[in-house]
C-alpha positions in Angstrom: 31.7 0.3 207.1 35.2 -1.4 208.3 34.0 -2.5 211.8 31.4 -4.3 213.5 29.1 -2.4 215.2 28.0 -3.0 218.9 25.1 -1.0 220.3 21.9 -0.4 222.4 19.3 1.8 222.1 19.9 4.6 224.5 17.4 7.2 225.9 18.7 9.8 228.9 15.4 11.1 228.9 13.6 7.8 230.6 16.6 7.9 233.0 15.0 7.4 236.5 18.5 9.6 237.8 21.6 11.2 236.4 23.7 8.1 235.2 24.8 9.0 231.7 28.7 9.2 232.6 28.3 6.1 234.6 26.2 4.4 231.5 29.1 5.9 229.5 31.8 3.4 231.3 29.8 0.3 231.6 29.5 0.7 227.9 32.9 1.0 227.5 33.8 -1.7 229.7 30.9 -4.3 227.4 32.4 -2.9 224.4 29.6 -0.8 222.8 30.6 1.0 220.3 27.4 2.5 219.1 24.0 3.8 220.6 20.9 4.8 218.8 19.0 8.1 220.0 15.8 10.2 219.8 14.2 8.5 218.0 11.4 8.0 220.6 11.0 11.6 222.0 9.0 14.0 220.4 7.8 15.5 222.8 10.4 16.2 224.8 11.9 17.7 221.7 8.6 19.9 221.2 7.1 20.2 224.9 4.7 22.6 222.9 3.8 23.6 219.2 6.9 25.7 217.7 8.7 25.5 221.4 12.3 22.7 220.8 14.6 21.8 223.7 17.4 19.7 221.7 19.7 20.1 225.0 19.0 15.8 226.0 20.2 14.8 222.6 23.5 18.0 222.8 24.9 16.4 226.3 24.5 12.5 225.0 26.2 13.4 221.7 28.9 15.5 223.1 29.8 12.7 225.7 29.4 10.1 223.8 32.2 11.4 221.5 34.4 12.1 224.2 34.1 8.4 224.9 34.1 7.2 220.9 31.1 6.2 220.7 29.0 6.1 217.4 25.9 7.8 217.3 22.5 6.9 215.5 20.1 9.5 215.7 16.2 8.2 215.0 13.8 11.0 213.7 11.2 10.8 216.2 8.0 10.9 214.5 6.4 7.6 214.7 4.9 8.8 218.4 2.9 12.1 218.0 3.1 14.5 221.0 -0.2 15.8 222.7 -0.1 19.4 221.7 -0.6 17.9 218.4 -3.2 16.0 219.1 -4.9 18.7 220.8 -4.7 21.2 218.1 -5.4 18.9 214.9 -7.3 15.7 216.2 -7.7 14.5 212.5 -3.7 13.7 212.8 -4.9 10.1 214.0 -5.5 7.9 211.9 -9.3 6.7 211.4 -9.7 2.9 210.6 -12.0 0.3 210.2 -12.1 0.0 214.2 -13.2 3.9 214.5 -11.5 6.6 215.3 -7.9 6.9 216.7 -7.5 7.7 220.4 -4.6 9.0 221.9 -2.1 7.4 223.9 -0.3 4.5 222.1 2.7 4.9 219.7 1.9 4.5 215.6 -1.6 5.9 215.4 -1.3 8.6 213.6 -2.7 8.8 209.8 0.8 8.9 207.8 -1.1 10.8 204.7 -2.5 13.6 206.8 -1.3 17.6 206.1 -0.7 18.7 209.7 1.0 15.5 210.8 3.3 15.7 207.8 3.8 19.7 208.4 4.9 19.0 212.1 6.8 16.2 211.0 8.6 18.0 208.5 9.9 20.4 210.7 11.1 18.2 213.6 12.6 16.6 211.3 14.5 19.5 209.9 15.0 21.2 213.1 16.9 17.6 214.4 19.0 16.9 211.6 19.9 19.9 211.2 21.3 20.3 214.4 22.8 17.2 214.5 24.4 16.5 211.1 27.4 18.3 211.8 28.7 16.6 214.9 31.3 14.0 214.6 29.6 11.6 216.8 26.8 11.1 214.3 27.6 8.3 212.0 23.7 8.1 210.4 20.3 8.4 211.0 17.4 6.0 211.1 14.3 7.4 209.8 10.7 7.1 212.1 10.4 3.4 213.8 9.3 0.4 212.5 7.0 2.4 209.7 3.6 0.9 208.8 0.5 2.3 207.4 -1.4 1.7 210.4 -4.8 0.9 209.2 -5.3 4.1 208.0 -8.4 4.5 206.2 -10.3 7.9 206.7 -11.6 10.4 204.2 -8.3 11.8 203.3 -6.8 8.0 202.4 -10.2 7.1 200.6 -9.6 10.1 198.3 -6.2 9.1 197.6 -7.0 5.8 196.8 -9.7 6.9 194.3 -7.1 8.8 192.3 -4.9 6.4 192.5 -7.6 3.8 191.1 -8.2 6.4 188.4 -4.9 6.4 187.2 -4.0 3.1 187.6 -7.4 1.9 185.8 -8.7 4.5 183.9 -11.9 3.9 183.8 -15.1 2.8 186.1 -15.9 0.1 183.4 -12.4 -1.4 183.8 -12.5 -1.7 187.3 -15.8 -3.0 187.5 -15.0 -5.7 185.3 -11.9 -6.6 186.8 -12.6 -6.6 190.1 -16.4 -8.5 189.7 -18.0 -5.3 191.1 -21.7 -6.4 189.6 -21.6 -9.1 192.6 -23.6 -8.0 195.3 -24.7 -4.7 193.6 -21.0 -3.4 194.4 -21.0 -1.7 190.7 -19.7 1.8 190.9 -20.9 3.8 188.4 -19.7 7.1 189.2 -16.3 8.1 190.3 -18.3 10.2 192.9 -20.2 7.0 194.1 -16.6 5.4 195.0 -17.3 3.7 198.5 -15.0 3.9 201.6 -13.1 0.3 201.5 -13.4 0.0 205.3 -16.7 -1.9 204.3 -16.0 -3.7 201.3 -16.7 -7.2 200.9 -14.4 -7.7 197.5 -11.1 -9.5 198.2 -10.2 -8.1 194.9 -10.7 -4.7 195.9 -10.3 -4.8 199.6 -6.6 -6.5 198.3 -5.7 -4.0 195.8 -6.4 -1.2 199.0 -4.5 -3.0 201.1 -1.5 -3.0 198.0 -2.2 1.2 198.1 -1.2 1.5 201.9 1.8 0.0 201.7 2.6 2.6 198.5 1.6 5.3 201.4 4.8 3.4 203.4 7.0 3.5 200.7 6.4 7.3 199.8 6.4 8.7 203.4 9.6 6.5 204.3 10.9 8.0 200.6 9.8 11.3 201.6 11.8 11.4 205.2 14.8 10.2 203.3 14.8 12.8 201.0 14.7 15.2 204.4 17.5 13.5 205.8 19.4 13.4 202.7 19.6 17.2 202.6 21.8 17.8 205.4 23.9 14.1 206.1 27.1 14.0 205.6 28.4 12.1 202.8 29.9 9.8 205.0 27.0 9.4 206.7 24.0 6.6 206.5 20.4 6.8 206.6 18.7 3.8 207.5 15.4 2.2 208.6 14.3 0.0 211.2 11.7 -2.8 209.5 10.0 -5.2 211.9 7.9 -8.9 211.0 4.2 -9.9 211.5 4.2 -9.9 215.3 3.3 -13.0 217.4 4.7 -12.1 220.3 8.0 -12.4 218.9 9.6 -11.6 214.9 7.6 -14.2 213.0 7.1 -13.4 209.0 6.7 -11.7 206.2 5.3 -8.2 207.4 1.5 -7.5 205.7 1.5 -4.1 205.7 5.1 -3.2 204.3 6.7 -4.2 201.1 10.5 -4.0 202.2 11.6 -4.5 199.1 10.4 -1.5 197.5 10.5 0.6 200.9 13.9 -0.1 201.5 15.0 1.9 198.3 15.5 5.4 199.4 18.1 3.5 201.9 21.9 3.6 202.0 21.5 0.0 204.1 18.5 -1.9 205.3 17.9 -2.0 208.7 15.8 -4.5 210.5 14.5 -5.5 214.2 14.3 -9.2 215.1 13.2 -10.3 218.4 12.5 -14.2 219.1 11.9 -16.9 222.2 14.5 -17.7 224.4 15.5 -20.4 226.3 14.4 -23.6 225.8 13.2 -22.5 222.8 15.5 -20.7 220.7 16.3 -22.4 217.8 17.7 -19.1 215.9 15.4 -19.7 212.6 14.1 -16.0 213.3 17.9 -14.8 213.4 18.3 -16.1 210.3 14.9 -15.6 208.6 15.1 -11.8 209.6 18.8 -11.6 208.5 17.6 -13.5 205.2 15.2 -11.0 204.3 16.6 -8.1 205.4 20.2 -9.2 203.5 18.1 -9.6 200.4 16.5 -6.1 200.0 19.3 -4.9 198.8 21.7 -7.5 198.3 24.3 -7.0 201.5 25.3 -6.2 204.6 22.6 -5.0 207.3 22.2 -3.8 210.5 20.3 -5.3 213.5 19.1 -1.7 215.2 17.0 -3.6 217.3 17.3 -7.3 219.4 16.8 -8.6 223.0 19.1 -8.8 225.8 16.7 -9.6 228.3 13.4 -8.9 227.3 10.3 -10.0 228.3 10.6 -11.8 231.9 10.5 -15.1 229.7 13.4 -14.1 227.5 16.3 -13.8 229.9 18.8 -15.9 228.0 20.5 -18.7 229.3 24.3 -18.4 229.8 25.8 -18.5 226.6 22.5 -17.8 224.5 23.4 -13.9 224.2 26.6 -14.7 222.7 25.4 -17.3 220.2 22.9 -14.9 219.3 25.3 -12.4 218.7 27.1 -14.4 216.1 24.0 -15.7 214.7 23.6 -11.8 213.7 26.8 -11.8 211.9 26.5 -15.4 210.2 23.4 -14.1 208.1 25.4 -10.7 207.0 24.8 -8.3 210.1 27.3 -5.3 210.5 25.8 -4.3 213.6 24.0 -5.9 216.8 22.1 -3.5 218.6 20.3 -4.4 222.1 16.8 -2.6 222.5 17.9 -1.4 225.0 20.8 -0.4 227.6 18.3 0.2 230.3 15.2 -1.5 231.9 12.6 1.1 232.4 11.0 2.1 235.5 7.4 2.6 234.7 5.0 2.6 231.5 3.9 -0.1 229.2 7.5 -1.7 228.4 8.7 -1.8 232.4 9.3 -5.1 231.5 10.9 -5.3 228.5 14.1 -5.2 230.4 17.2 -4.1 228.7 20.9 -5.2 228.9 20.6 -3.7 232.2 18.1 -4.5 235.0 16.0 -2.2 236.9 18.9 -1.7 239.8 21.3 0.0 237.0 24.2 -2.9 237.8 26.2 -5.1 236.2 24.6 -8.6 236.3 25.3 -11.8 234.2 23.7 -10.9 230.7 26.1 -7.9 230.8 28.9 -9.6 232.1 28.5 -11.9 228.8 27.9 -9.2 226.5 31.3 -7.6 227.4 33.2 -11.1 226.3 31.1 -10.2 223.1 31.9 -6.7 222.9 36.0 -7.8 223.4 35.8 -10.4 220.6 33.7 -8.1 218.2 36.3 -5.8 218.9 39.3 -8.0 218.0 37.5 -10.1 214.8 36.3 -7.2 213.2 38.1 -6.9 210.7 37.5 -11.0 210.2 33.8 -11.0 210.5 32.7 -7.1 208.5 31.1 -7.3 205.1 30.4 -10.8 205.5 28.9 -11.8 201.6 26.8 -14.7 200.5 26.1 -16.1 197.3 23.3 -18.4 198.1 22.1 -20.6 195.3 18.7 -21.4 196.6 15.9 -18.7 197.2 12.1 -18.6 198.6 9.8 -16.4 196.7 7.5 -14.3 198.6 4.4 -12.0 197.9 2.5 -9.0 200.0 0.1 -9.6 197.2 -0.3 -13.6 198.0 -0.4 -13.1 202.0 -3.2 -9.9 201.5 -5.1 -12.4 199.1 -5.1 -15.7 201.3 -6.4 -12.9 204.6 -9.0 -12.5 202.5 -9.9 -16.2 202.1 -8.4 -17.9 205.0 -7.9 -21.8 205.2 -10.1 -23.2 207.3 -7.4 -24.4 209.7 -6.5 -20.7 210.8 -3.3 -21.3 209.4 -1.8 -18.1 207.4 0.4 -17.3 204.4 3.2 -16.9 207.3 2.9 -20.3 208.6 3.1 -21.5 205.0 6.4 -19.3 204.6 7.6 -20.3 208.0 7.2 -24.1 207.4 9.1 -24.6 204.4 12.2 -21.7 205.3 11.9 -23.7 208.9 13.2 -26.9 207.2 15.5 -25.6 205.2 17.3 -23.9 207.6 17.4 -27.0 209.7 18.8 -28.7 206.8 21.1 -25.9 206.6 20.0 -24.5 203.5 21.3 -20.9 203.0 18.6 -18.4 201.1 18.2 -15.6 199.7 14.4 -14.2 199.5 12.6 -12.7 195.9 9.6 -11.4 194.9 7.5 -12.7 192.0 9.0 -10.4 189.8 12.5 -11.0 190.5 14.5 -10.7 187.3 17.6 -13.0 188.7 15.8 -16.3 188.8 18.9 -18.1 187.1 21.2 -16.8 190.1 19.2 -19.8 191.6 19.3 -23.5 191.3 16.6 -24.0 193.6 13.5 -21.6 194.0 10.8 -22.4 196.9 7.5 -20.8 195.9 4.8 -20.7 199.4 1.0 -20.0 198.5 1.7 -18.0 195.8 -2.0 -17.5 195.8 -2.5 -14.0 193.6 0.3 -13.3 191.0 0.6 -12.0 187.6 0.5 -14.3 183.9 4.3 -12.7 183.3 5.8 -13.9 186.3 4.2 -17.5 186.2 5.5 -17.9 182.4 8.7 -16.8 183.8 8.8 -19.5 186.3 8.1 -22.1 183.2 10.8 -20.9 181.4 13.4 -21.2 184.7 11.8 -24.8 185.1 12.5 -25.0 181.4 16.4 -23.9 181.5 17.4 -26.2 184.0 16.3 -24.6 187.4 14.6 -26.6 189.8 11.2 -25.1 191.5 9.0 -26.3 194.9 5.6 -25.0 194.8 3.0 -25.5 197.5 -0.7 -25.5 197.2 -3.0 -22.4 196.4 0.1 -21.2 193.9 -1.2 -19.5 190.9 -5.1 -19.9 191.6 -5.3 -16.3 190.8 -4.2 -13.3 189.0 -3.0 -9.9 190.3 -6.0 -8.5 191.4 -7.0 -12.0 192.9 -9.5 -13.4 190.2 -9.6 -16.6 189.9 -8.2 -18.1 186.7 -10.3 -19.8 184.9 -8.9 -23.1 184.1 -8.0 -26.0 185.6 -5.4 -25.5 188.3 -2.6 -24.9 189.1 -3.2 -22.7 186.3 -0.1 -21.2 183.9 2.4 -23.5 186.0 0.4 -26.7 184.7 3.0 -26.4 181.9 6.1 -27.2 184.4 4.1 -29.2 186.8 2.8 -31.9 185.4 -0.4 -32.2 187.8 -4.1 -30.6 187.7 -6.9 -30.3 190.0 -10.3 -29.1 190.3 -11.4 -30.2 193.7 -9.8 -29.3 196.8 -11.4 -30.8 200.7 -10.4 -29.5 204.2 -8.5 -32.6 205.7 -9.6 -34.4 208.9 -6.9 -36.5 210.1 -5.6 -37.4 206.8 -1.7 -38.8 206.3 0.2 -39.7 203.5 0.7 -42.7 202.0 3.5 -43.8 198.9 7.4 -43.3 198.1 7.8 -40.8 200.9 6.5 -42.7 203.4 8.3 -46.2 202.5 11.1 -43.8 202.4 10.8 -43.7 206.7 8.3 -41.1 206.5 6.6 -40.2 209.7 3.9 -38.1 208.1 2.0 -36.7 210.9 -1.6 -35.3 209.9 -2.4 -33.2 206.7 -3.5 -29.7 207.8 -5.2 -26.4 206.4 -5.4 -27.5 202.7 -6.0 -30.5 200.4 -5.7 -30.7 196.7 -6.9 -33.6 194.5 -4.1 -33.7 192.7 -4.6 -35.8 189.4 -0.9 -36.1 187.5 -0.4 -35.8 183.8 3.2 -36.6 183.3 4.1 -35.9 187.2 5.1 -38.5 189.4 3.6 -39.5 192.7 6.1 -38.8 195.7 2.4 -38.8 197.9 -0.8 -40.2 197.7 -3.5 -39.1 200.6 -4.2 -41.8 203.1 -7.7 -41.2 202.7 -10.5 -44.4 202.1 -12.5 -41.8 200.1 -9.1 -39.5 198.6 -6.6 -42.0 198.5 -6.4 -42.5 194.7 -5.4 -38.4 194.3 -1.4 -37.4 194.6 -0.5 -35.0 197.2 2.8 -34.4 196.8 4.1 -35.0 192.8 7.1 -33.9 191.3 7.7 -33.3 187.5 11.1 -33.0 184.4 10.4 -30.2 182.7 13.3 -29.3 179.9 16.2 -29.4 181.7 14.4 -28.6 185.6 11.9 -30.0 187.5 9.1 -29.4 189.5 8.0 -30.0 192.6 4.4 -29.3 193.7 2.7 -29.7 197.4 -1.0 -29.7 197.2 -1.5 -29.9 201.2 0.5 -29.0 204.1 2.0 -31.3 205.6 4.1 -32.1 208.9 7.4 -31.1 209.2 9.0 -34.4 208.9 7.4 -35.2 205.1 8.5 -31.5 204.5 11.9 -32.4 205.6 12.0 -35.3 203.0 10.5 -33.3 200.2 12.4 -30.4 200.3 15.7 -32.5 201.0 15.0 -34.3 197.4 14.7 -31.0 196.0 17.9 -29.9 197.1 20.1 -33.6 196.0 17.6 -32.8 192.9 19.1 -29.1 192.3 22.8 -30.2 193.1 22.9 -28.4 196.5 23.3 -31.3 198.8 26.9 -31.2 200.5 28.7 -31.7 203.8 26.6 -29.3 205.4 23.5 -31.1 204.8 24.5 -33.9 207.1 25.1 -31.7 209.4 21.3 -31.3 210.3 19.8 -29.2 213.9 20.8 -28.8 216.1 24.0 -27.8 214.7 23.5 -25.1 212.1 26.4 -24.2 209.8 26.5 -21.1 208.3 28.9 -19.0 206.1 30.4 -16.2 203.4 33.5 -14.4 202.1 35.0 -11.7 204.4 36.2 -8.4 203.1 39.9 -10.6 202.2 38.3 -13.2 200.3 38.6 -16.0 202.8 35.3 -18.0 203.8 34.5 -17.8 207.1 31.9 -20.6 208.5 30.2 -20.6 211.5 29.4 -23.5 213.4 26.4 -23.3 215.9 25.0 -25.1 218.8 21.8 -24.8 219.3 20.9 -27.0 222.3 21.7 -27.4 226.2 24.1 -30.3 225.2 27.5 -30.5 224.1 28.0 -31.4 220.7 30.7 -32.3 218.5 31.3 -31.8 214.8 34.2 -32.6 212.0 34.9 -29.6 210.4 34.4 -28.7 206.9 37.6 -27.3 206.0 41.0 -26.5 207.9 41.7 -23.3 208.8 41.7 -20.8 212.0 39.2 -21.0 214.6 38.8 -17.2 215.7 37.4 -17.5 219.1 40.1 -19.7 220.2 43.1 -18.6 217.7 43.9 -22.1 217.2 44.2 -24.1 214.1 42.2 -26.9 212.6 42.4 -29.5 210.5 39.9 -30.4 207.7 37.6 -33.2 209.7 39.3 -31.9 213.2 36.5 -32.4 215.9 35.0 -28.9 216.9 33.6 -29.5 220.4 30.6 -26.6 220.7 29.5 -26.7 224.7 25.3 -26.2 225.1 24.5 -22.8 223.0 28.5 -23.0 221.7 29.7 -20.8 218.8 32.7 -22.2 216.7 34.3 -19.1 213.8 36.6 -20.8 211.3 38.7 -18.8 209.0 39.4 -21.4 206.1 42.2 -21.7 204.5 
């Protein structure tokens, strides 16, 4: 890829009249350079079983070459049409809510024969047709995949065998998984209950573990389709999406991206976050994180806002500093979802980068000055690469296992994640994100380690040893309590990672209005109240950064941090407020050596950077707040944006939601 892409989702078919010459020019004149089709249209593909009309997707393609513009064509199976449905209702997908009913997107049962039979062949019959036009530059396979909750007769069988194999035996599993509890022993394979029911976070966990291996062979699967008639210069890629709270918020429960994004030439990812008065960009850069780590580079945005939700519509300049935001984590493409606002249906009101009238209005007018400078500093701002040196390690396996036993607060695994990548991207802390069984650790000087609730004896040895060597680790509360299949070890905790630690407990309290009290706090801590989770931390050769300010708690650590060989360890046995976050994570990094300039440089302004395709570093400098701000910066060079040059500890001025691009010398 030698060029930033610019693009929005484009779909003639919702078009309320004939426009698509007219769209055509406006894109031109914003500067897209890309749009991604079909992907939502079976059925007008397939009006009926066997019957394909293709000629929606032949006029866009053959005028959007004519105007050189790139073309992404989605495989549009992840919205089942109703002839389908008709014919073969088991194609929807039976969960523990009943069964599927027709109507929304994603409810079909991903495992099921006739699904994947019509699936196959709409598949086939697209690609085919479109592989060989010069417009297509790759394809994006379904749409935000998930397993859907399927959990019917046909899963349940699957998931038998795929107990069998993986266990071999009834007596294995019920020993494993503590199935004499409650009379849940199985004693004969034929006996195997449907999980819909189960009570056993063990087992209702290591189901949960088997849909997402349904995600990672049906997204394999259409790959392997795709593969057989792309171009070699041609990509196929693959839209992932977060846990949803009304906007891109976390690590996504019922996807492994890590292992799904394999069959993949280049991830692909869609991140959607609040606006306004409340964009702060962490969900830029905590999608563009996570996305940029599944396979180690560049990645494209296939899906962001324009306007969005009524709520959403940026203010003046916020669509541009977005844009860049993209592009500061690693993006090589920024893709609006979508060009158009649609007339009727349940996303009216997801407007697009155009409004229901069809007409230029301010959001467009601003993504054109984006278009014209993505157009100019592309060959700047492509392949932007990072080699970040501190990484947050995160688990489907721990976020299934704390579902299964919540804190009392209501607060998740995500908010865990969310509060410790939060801080650090506020102290402009660059990451990367692992999994448990990440085989790189020492690519890292600094390793955060959220609730890493159910996890294997290998990978917590292998953390003692990267403690051991000189690496430096924060764990939070709830790590290693249990073991793969989410049984709790039975020793004193924190388990295996005692060893690096330096701390133990036993006891652990829900906290009602409990601060903290010690080192931190004399440090100018303002520590806010305790929440979701309390260890009783008693240190053996830790020391005490936190004691609870508790009359009855108050002689137990809460915060302690331990040398270890040639490391240390930090370990958080509550969750705290942001501010004593802040403070403990900020030791950590002076701790691991990763302290520097950009450090002082704390939010609002948010400093982020890499090595272009030339080898020069380019850093970007970001407002994000309604007020002008100024900055020294790091290091001389060329400010792209304005083509003039600066000065090592030059003031950058960056207006409210300002973007400053320096080229260093």
């Amino acid at each position: 890829m030698d060029k930033i892409l610019y693009g929005v989702a484009y779909y003639d078919e919702y078009m309320p009249s004939e426009r698509l010459h007219e769209d055509i020019r406006m894109m031109t004149e914003a500067g897209i350079n890309t749009v991604r089709i079909a992907e939502s249209t079976w059925s007008t593909h397939e009006p009926q079983n066997g019957v394909f009309d293709f000629s929606s997707v032949d006029r866009v393609l053959d005028a959007m070459h004519e105007a050189g513009i790139h073309v992404i064509v989605g495989t549009p199976t992840y919205a089942v049409p109703t002839w389908m449905v008709k014919e073969h209702p088991d194609v929807l997908a039976e969960t523990a809510r009943g069964p599927g009913k027709y109507g929304a997107r994603q409810i079909m049962d991903i495992t099921n024969p006739s699904y994947l039979f019509y699936a196959e062949r709409i598949i086939r019959k697209l690609v085919s047709r479109v592989a060989g036009h010069p417009a297509v530059i790759g394809y994006q396979t379904d749409n935000e995949t998930k397993h859907y909750d399927t959990a019917g007769p046909n899963v349940q069988l699957r998931f038998v065998k795929y107990m069998r194999d993986t266990y071999g035996s009834l007596d294995v599993i019920n020993k494993r998984f503590g199935l004499d509890y409650w009379s849940n022993r199985i004693n004969s394979w034929e006996d195997f209950p449907s999980m819909v029911g189960t009570i056993n976070g063990s087992l209702g966990a290591e189901f949960a573990k088997f849909q997402r291996l349904l995600v990672n062979e049906f997204l394999a699967w259409q790959a392997a389709i795709v593969n057989e008639y792309k171009r070699p210069e041609q990509f196929v890629t693959q839209n992932f999406d977060f846990e949803w709270r009304g906007y891109s918020y976390g690590v996504q429960p019922s996807v492994d991206h890590f292992a799904a994004s394999e069959p993949f030439d280049i991830a692909g990812v869609d991140i959607y976050h609040p606006s306004q008065d409340d964009l702060t960009g962490i969900e830029i850069a905590f999608g563009g994180d996570m996305t940029r780590s599944l396979k180690g580079g560049n990645y494209l945005v296939l899906e962001t806002q324009a306007q969005a939700f009524p709520h959403w519509t940026p203010y003046p300049g916020q669509l541009r500093l977005q844009a860049f935001s993209h592009l500061a984590s690693g993006a090589n493409m920024v893709a609006y979802w979508h060009w158009h606002s649609i007339h009727n249906s349940i996303e009216t009101y997801w407007k697009g980068l155009l409004s229901h009238d069809m007409a230029p209005n301010p959001v467009y007018n601003e993504a054109m000055t984006i278009g014209a400078d993505f157009r100019r500093l592309s060959g700047e701002l492509v392949n932007l690469r990072k080699t970040n040196q501190a990484a947050i390690m995160v688990s489907n396996e721990a976020l299934t296992a704390l579902e299964w036993f919540k804190l009392q607060s209501g607060k998740t695994y995500n908010d865990v994640v969310r509060s410790l990548y939060d801080e650090l991207y506020k102290l402009n802390v660059e990451c990367d994100f692992i999994q448990p069984s990440c085989s790189r650790l020492s690519d890292y000087k600094l390793i955060v380690v959220p609730a890493l609730y159910a996890v294997d004896d290998e990978s917590l040895y292998r953390m003692n040893e990267y403690v051991r060597g000189g690496g430096h680790v924060v764990y939070t509360f709830k790590s290693g309590f249990a073991d793969e299949v989410v049984k709790v070890r039975q020793t004193q905790q924190p388990g295996i990672i005692n060893e690096a630690c330096g701390v133990t407990y036993n006891m652990f309290v829900t906290p009602d209005r409990v601060g903290l009290r010690g080192p931190l706090a004399e440090d100018g801590l303002e520590p806010g109240c305790v929440e979701g989770w309390m260890e009783l931390l008693t240190p053996t050769t830790a020391e005490v950064l936190a004691y609870y300010d508790h009359k009855q708690w108050g002689e137990y650590a809460a915060v302690t941090r331990n040398a270890y060989g040639n490391g240390a360890a930090t370990y958080i046995g509550c969750m705290p407020g942001p501010d004593a976050l802040r403070k403990v994570l900020g030791r950590a990094v002076q701790d691991a050596g990763l302290w520097g300039a950009e450090q002082e440089l704390a939010y609002p302004v948010i400093v982020r950077s890499g090595v272009n395709g030339a080898g020069k570093r380019i850093r970007y400098y970001f407002n994000y707040s309604d007020e002008t701000i100024t900055v020294a910066a790091l290091s001389g060079g060329t400010e792209l944006l304005s083509a003039r040059s600066v000065e090592a500890g030059q003031t950058l001025e960056l207006s409210a939601w300002g973007v400053a691009v320096v080229k260093e010398e």
